[in-house]
PDB file of N, CA, C and O in Angstrom:
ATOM      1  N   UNK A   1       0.837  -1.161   0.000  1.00  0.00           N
ATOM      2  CA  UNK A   1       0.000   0.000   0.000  1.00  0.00           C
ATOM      3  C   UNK A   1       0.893   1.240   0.000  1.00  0.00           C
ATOM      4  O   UNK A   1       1.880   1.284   0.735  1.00  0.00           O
ATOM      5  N   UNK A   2       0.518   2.387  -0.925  1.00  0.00           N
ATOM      6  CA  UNK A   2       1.596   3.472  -0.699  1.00  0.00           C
ATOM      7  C   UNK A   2       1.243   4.041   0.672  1.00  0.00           C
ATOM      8  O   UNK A   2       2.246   4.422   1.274  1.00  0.00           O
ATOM      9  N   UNK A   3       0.014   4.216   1.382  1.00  0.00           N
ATOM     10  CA  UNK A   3       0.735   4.874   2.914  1.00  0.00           C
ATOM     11  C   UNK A   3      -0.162   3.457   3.894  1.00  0.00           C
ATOM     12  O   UNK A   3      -0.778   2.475   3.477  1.00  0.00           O
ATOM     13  N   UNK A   4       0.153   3.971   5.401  1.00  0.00           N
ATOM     14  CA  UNK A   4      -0.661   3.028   6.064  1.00  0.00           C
ATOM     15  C   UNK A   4      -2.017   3.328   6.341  1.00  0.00           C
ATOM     16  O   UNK A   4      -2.377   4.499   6.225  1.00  0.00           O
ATOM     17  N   UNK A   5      -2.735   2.557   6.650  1.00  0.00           N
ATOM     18  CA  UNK A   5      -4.187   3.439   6.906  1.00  0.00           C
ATOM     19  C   UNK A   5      -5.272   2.243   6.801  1.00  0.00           C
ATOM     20  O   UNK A   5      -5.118   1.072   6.456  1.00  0.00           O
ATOM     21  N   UNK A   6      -6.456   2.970   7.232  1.00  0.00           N
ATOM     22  CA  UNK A   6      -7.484   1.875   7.020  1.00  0.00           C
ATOM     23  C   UNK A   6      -8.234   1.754   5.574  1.00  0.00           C
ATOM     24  O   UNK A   6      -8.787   2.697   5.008  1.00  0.00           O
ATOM     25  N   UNK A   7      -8.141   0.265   5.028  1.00  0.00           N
ATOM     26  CA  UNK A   7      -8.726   0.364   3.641  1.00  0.00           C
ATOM     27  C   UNK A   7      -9.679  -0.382   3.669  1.00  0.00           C
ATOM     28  O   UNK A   7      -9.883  -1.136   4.620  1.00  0.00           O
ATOM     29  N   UNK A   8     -10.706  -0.286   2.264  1.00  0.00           N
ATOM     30  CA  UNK A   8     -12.039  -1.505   2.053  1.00  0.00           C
ATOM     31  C   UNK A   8     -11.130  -2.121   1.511  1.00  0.00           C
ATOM     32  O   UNK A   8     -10.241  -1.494   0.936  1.00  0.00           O
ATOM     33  N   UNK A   9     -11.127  -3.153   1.547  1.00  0.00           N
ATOM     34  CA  UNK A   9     -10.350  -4.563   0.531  1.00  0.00           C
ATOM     35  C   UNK A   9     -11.707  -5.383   0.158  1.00  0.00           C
ATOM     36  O   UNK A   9     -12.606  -5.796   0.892  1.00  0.00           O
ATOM     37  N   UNK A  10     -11.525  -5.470  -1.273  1.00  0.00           N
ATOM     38  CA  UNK A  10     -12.868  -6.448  -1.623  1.00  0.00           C
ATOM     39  C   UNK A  10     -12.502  -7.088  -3.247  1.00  0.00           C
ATOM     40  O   UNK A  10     -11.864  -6.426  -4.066  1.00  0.00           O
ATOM     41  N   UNK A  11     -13.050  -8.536  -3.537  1.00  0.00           N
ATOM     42  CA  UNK A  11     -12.766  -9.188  -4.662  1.00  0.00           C
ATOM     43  C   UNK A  11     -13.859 -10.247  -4.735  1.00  0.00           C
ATOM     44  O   UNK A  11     -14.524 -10.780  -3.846  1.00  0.00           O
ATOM     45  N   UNK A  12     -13.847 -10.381  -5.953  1.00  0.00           N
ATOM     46  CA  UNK A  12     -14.969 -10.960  -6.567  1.00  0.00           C
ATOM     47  C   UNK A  12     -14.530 -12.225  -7.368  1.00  0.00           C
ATOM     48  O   UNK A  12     -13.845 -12.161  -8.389  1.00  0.00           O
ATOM     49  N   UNK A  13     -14.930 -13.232  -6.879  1.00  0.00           N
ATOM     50  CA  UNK A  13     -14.239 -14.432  -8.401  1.00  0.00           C
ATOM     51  C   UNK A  13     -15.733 -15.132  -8.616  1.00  0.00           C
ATOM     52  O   UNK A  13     -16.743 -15.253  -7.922  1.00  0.00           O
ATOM     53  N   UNK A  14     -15.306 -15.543 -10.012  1.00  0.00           N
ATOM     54  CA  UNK A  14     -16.701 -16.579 -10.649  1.00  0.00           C
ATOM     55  C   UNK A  14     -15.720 -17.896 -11.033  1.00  0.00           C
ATOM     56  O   UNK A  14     -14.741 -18.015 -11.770  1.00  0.00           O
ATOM     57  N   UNK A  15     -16.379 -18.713 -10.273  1.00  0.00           N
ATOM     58  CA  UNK A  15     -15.908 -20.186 -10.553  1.00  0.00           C
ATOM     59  C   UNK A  15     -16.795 -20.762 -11.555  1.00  0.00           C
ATOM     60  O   UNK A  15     -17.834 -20.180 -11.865  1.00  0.00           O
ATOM     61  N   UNK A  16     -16.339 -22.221 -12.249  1.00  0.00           N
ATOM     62  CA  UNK A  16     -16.882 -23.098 -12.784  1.00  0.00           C
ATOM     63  C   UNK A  16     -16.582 -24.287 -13.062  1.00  0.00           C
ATOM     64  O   UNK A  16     -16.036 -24.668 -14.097  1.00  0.00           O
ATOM     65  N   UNK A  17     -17.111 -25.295 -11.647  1.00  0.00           N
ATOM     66  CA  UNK A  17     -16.492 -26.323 -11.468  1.00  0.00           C
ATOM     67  C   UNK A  17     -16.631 -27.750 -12.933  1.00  0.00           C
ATOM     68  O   UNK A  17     -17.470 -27.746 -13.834  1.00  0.00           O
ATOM     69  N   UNK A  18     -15.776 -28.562 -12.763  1.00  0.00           N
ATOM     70  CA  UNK A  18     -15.504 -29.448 -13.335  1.00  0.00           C
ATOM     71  C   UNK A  18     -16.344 -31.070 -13.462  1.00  0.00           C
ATOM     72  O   UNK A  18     -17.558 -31.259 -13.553  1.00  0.00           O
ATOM     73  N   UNK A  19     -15.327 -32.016 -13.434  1.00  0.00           N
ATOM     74  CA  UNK A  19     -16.043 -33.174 -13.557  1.00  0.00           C
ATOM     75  C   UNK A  19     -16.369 -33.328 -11.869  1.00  0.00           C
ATOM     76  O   UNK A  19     -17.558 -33.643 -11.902  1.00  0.00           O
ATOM     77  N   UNK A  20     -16.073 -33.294 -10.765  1.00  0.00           N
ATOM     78  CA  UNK A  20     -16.142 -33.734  -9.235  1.00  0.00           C
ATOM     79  C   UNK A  20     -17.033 -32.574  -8.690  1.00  0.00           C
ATOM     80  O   UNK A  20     -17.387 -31.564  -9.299  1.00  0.00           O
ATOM     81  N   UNK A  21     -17.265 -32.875  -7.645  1.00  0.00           N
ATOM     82  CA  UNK A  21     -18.033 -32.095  -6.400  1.00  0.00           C
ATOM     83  C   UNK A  21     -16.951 -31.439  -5.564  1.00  0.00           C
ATOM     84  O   UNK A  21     -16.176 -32.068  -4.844  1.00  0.00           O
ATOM     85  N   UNK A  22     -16.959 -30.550  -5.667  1.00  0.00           N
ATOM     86  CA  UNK A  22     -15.155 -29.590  -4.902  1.00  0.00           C
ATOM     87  C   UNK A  22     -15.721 -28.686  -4.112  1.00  0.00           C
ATOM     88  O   UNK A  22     -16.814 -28.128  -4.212  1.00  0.00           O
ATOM     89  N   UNK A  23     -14.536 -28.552  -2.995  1.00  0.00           N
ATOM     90  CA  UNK A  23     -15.069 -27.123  -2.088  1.00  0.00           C
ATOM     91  C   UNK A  23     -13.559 -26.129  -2.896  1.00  0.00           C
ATOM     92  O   UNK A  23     -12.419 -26.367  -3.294  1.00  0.00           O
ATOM     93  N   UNK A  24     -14.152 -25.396  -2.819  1.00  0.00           N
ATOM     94  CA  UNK A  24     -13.379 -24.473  -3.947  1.00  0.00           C
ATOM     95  C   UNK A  24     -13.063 -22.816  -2.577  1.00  0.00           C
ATOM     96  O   UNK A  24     -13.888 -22.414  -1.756  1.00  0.00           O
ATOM     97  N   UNK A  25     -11.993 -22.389  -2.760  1.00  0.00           N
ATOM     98  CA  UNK A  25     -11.851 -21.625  -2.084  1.00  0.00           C
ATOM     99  C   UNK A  25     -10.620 -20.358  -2.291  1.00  0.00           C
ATOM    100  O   UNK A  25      -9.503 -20.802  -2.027  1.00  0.00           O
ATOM    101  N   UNK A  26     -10.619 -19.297  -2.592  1.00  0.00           N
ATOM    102  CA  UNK A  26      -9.813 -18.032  -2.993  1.00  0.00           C
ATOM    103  C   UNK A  26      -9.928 -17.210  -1.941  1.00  0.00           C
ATOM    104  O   UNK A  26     -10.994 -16.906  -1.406  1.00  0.00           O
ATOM    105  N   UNK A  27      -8.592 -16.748  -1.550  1.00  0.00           N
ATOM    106  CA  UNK A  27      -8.285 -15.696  -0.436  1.00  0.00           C
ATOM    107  C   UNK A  27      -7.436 -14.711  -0.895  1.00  0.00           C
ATOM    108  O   UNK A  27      -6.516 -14.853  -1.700  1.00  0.00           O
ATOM    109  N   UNK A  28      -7.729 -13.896  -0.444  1.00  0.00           N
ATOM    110  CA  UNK A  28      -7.026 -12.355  -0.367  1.00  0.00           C
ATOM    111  C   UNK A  28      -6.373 -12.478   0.646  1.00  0.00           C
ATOM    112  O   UNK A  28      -6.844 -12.801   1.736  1.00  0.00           O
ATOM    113  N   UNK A  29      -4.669 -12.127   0.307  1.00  0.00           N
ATOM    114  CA  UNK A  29      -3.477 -11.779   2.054  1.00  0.00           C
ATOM    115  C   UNK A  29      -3.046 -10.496   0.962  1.00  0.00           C
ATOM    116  O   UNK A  29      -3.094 -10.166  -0.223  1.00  0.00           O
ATOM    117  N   UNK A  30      -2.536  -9.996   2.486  1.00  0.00           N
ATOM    118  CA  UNK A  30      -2.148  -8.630   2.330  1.00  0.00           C
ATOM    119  C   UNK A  30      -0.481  -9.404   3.243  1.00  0.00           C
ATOM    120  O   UNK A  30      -0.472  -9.411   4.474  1.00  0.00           O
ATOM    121  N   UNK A  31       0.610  -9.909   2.546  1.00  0.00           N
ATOM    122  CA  UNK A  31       1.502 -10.045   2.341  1.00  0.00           C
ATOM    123  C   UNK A  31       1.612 -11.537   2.936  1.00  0.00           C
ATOM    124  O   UNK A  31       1.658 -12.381   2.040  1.00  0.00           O
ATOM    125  N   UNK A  32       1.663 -12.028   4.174  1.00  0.00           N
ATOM    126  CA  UNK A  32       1.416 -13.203   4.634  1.00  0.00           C
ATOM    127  C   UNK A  32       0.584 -13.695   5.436  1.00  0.00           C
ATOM    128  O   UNK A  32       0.604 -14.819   5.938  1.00  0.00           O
ATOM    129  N   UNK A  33      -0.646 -12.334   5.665  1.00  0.00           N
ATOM    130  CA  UNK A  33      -1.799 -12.611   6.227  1.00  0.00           C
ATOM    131  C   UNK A  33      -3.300 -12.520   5.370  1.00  0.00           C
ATOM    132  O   UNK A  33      -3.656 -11.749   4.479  1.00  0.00           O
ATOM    133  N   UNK A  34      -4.102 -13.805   6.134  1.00  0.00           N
ATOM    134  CA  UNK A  34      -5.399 -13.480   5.118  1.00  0.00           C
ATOM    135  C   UNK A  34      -6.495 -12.643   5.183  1.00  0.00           C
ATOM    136  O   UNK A  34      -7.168 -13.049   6.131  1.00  0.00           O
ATOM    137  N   UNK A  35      -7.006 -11.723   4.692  1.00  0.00           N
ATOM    138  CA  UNK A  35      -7.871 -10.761   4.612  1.00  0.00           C
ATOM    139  C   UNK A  35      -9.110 -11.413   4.314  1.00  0.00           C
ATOM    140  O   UNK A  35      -9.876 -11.341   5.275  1.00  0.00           O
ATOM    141  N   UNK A  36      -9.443 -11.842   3.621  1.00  0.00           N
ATOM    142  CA  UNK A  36     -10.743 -12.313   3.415  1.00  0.00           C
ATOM    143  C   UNK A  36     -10.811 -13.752   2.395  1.00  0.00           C
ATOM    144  O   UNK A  36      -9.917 -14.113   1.630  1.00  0.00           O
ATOM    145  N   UNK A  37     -12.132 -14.439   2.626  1.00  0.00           N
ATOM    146  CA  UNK A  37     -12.125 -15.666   1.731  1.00  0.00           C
ATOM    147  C   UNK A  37     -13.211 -15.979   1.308  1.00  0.00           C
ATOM    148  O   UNK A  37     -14.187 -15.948   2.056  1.00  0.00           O
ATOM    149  N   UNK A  38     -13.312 -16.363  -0.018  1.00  0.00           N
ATOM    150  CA  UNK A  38     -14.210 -17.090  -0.473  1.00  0.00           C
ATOM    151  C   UNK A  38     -14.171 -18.604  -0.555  1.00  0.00           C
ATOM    152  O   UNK A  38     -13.226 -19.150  -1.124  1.00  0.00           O
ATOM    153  N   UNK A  39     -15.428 -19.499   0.136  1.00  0.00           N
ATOM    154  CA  UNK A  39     -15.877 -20.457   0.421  1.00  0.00           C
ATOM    155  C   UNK A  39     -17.205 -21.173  -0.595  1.00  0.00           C
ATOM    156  O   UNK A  39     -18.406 -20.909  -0.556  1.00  0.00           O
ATOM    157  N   UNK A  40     -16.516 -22.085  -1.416  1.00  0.00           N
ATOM    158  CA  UNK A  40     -17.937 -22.474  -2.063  1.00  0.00           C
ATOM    159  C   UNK A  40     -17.575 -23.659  -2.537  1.00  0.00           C
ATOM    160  O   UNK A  40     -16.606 -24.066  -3.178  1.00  0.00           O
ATOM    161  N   UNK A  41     -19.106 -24.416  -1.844  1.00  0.00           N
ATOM    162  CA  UNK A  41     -18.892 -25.856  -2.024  1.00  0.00           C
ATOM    163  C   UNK A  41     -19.808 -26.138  -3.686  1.00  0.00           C
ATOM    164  O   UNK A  41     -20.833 -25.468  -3.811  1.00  0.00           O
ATOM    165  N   UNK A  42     -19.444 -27.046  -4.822  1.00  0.00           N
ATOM    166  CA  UNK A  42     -19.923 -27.081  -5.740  1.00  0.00           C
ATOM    167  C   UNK A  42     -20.203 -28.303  -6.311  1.00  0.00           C
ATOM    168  O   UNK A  42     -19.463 -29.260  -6.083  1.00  0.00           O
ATOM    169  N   UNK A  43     -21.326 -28.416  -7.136  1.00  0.00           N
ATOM    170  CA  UNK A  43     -21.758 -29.690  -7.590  1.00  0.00           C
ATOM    171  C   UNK A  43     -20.817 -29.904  -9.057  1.00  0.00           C
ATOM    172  O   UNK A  43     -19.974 -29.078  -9.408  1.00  0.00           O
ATOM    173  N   UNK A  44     -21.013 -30.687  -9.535  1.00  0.00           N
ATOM    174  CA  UNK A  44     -20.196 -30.995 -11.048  1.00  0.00           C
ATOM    175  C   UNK A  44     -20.671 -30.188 -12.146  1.00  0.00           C
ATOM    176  O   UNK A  44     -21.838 -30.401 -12.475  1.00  0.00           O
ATOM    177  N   UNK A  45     -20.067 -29.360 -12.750  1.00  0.00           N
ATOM    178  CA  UNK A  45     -20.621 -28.931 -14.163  1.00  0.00           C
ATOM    179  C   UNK A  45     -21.198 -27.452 -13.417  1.00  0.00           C
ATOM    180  O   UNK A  45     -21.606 -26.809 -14.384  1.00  0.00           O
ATOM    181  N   UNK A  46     -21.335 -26.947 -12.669  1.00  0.00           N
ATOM    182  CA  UNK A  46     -22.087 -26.007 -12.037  1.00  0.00           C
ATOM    183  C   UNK A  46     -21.465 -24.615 -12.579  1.00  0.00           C
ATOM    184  O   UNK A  46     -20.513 -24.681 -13.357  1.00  0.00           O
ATOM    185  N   UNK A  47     -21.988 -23.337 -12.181  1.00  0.00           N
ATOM    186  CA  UNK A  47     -21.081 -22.144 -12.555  1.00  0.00           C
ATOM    187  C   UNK A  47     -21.470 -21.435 -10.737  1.00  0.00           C
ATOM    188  O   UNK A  47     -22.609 -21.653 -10.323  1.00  0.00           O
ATOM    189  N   UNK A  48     -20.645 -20.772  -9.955  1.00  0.00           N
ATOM    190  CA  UNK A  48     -21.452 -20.342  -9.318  1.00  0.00           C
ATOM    191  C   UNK A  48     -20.563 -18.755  -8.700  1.00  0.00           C
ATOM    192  O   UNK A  48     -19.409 -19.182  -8.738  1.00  0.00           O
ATOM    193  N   UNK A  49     -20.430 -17.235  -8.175  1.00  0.00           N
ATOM    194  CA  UNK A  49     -20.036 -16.515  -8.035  1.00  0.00           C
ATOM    195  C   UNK A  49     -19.524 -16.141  -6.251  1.00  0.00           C
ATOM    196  O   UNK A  49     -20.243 -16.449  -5.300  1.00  0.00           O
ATOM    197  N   UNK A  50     -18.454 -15.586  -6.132  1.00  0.00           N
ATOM    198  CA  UNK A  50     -18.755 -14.804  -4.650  1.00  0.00           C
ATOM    199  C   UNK A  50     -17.905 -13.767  -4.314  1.00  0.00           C
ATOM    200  O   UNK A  50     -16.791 -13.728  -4.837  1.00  0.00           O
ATOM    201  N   UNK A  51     -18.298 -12.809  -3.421  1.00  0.00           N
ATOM    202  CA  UNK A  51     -17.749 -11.619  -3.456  1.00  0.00           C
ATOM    203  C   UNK A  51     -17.553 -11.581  -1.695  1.00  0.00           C
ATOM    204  O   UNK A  51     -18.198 -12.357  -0.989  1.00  0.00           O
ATOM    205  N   UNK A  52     -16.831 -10.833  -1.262  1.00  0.00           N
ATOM    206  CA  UNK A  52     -16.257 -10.147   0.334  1.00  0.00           C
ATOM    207  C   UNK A  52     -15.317  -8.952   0.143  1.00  0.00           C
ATOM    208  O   UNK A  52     -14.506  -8.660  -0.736  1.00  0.00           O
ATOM    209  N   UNK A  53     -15.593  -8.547   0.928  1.00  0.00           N
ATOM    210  CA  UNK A  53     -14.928  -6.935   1.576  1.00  0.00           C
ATOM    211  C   UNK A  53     -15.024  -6.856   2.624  1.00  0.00           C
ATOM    212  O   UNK A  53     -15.926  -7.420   3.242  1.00  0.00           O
ATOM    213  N   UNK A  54     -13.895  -5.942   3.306  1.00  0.00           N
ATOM    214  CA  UNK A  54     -14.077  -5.784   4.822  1.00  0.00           C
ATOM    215  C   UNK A  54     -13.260  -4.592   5.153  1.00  0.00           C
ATOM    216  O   UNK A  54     -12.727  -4.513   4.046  1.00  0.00           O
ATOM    217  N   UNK A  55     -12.969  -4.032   5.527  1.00  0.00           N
ATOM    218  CA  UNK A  55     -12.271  -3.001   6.434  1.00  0.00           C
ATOM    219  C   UNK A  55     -11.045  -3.174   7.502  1.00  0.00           C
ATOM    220  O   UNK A  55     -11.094  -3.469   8.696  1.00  0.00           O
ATOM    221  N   UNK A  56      -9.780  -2.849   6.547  1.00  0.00           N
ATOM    222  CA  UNK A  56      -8.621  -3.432   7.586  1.00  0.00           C
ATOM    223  C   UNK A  56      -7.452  -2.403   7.465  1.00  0.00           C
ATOM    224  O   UNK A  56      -7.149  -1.670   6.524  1.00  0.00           O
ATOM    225  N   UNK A  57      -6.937  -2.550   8.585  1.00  0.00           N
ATOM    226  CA  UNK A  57      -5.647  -1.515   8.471  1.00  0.00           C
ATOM    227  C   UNK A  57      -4.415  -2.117   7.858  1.00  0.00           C
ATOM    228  O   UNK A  57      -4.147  -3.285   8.140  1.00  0.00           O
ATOM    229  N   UNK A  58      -3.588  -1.390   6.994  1.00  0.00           N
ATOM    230  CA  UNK A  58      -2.655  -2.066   6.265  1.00  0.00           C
ATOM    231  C   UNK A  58      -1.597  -0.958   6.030  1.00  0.00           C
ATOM    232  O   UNK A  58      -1.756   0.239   5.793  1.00  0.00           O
ATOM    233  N   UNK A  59      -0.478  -1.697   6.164  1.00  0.00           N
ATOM    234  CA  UNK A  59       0.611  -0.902   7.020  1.00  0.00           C
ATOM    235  C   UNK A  59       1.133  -0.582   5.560  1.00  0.00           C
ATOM    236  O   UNK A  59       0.926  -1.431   4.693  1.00  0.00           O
ATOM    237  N   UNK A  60       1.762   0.526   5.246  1.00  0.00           N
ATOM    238  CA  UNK A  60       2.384   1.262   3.893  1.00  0.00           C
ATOM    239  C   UNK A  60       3.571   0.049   3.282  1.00  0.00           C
ATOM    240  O   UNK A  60       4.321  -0.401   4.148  1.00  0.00           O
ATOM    241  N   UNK A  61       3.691  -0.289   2.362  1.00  0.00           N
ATOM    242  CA  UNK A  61       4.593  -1.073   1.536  1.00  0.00           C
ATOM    243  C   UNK A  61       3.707  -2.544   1.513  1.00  0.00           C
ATOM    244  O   UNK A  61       4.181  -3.218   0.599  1.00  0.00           O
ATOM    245  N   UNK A  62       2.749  -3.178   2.095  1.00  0.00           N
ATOM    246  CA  UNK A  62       2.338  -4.418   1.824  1.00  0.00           C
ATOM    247  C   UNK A  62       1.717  -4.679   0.998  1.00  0.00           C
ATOM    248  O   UNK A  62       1.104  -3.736   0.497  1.00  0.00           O
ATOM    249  N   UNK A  63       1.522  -5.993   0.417  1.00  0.00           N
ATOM    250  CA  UNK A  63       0.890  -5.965  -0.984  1.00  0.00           C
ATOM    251  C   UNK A  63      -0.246  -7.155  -1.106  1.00  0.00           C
ATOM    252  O   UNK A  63      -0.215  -8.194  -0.448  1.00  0.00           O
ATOM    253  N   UNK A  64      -1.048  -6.876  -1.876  1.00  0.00           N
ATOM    254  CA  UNK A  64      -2.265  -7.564  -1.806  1.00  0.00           C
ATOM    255  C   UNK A  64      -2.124  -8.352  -2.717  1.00  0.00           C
ATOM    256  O   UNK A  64      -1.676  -7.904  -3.773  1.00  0.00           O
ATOM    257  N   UNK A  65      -2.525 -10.087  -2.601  1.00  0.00           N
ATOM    258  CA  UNK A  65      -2.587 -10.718  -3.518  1.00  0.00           C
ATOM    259  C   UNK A  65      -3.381 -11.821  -3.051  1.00  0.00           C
ATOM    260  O   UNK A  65      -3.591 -12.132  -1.878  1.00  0.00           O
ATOM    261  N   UNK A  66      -4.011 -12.659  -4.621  1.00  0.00           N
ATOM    262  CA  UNK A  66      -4.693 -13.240  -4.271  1.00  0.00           C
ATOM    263  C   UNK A  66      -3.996 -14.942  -4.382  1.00  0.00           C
ATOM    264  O   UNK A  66      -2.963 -15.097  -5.034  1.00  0.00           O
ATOM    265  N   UNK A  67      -4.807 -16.395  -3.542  1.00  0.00           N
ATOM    266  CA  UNK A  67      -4.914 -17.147  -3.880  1.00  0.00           C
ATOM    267  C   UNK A  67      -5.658 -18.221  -3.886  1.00  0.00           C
ATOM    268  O   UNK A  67      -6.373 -18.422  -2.904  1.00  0.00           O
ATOM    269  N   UNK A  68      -5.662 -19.205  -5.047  1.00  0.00           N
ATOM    270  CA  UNK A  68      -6.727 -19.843  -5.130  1.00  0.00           C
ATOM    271  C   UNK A  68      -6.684 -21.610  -4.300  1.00  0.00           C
ATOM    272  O   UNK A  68      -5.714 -22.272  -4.665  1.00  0.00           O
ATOM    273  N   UNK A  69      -7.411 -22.148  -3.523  1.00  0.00           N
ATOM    274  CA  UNK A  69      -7.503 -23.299  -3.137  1.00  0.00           C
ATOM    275  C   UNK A  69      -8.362 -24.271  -3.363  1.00  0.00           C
ATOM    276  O   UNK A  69      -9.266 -24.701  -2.647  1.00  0.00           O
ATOM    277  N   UNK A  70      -8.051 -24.549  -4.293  1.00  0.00           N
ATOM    278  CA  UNK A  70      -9.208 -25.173  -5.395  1.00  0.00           C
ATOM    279  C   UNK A  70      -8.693 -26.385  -6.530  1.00  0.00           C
ATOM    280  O   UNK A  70      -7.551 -26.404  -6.989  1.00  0.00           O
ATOM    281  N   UNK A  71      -9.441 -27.085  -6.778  1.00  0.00           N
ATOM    282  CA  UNK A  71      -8.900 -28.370  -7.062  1.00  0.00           C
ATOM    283  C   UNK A  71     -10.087 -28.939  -8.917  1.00  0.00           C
ATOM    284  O   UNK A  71     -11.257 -29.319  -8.860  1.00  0.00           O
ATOM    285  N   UNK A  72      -9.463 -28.831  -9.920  1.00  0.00           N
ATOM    286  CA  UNK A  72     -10.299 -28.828 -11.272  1.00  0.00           C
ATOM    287  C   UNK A  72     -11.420 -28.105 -11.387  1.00  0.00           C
ATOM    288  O   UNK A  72     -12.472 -28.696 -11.629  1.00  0.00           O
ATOM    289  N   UNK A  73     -11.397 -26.761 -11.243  1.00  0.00           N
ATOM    290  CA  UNK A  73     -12.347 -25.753 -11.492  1.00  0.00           C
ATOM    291  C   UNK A  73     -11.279 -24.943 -12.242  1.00  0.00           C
ATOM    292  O   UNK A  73     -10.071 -24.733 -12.130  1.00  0.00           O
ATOM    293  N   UNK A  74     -12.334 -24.567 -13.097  1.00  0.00           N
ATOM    294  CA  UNK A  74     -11.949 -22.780 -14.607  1.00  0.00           C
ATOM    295  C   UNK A  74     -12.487 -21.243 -13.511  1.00  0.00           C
ATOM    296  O   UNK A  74     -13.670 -21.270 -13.172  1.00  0.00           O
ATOM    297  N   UNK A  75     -11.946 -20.455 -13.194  1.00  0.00           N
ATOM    298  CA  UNK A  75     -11.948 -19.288 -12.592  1.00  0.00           C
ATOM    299  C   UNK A  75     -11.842 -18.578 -14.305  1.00  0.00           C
ATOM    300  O   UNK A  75     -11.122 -18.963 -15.226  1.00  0.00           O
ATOM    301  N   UNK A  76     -13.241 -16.976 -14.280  1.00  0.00           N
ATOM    302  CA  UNK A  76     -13.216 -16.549 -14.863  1.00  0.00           C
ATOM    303  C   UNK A  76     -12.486 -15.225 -14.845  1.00  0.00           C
ATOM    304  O   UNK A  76     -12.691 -14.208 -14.182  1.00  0.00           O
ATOM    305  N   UNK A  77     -11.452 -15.563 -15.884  1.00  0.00           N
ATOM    306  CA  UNK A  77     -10.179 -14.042 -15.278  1.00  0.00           C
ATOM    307  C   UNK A  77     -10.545 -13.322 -16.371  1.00  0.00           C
ATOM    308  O   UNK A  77      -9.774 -13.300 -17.330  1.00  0.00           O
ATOM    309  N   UNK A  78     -11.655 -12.682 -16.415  1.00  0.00           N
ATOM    310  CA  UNK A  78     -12.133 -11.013 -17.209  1.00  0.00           C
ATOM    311  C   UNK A  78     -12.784 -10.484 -16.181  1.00  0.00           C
ATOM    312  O   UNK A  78     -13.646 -11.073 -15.530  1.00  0.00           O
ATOM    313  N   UNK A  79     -12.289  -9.045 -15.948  1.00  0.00           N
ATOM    314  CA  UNK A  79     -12.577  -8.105 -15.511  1.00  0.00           C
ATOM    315  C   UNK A  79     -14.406  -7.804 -15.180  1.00  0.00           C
ATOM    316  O   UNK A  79     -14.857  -7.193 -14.212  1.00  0.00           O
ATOM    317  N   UNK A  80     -15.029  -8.308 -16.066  1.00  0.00           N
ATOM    318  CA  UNK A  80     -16.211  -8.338 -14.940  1.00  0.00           C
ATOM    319  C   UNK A  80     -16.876  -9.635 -14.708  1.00  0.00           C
ATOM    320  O   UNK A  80     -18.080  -9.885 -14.746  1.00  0.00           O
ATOM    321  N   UNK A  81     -15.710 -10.550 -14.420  1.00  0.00           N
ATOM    322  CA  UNK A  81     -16.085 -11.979 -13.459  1.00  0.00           C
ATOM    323  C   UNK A  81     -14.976 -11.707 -12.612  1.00  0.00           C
ATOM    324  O   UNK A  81     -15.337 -12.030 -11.480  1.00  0.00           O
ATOM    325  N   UNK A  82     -13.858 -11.297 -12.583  1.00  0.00           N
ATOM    326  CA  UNK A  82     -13.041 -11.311 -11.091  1.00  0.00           C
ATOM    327  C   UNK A  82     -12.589 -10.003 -11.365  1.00  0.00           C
ATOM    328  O   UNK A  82     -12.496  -9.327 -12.389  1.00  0.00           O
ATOM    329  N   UNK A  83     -12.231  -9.763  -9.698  1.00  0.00           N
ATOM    330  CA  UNK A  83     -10.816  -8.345  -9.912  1.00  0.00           C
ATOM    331  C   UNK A  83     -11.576  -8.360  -8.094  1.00  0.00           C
ATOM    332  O   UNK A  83     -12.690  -8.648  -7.656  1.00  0.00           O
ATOM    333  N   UNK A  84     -10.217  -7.865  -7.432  1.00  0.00           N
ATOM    334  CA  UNK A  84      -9.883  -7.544  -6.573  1.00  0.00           C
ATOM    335  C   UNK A  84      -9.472  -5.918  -6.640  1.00  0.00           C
ATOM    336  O   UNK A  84      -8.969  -5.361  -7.616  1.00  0.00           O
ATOM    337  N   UNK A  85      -9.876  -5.184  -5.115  1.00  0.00           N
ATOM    338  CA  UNK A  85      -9.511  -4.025  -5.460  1.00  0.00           C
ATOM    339  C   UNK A  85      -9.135  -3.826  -3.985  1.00  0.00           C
ATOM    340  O   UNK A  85      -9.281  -4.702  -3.132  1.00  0.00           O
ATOM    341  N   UNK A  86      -8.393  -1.994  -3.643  1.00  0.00           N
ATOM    342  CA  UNK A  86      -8.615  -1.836  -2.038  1.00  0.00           C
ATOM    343  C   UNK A  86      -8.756  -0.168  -1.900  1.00  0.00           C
ATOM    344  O   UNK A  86      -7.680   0.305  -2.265  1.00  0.00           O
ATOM    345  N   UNK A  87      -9.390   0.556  -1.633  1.00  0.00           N
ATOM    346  CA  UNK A  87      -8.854   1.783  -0.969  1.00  0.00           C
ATOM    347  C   UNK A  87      -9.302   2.846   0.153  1.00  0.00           C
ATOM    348  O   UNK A  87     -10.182   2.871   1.014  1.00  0.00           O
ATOM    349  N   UNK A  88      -8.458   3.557  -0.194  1.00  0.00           N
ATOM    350  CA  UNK A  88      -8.039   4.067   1.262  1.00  0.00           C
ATOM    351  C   UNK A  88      -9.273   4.634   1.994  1.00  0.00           C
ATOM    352  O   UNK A  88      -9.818   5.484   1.289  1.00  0.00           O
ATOM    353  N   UNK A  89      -9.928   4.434   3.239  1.00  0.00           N
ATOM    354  CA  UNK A  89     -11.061   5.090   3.523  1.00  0.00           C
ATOM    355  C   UNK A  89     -10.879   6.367   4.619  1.00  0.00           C
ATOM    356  O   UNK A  89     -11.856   7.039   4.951  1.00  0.00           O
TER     357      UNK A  89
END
């Protein structure tokens, strides 16, 4: 983050699971801690979306990134099926 301060942090992913029944799961850390997560359990062949935000203090130089814990699912990476964002409030 360029200064420290309190920010919204919020991200959005659209899954679309595969041949199995998966719990599918993507988190936001703000360098080696996790900020928020998405949790979604899914049937086979399914499409399904989820979004979180929250309000956290984040110290100047850390960096936000995401990852995914998820096992034969397609994540839709265009801009209005995922994107993560944060700022300063």
């Amino acid at each position: 983050m360029p200064v420290s301060g309190r920010y919204y942090v919020f991200f959005q992913m659209f899954f679309n699971s595969r041949e199995y029944h998966h719990s599918n799961r993507v988190a936001v850390y703000a360098d080696n801690r996790i900020l928020l997560m998405i949790h979604k359990d899914m049937p086979p062949f399914k499409e399904n979306t989820g979004f979180a935000g929250g309000v956290f203090f984040l110290a100047a130089g850390e960096k936000l990134y995401t990852k995914a814990f998820a096992f034969d699912i397609r994540t839709w990476m265009e801009p209005n099926h995922c994107y993560f964002g944060a700022y300063l409030i």
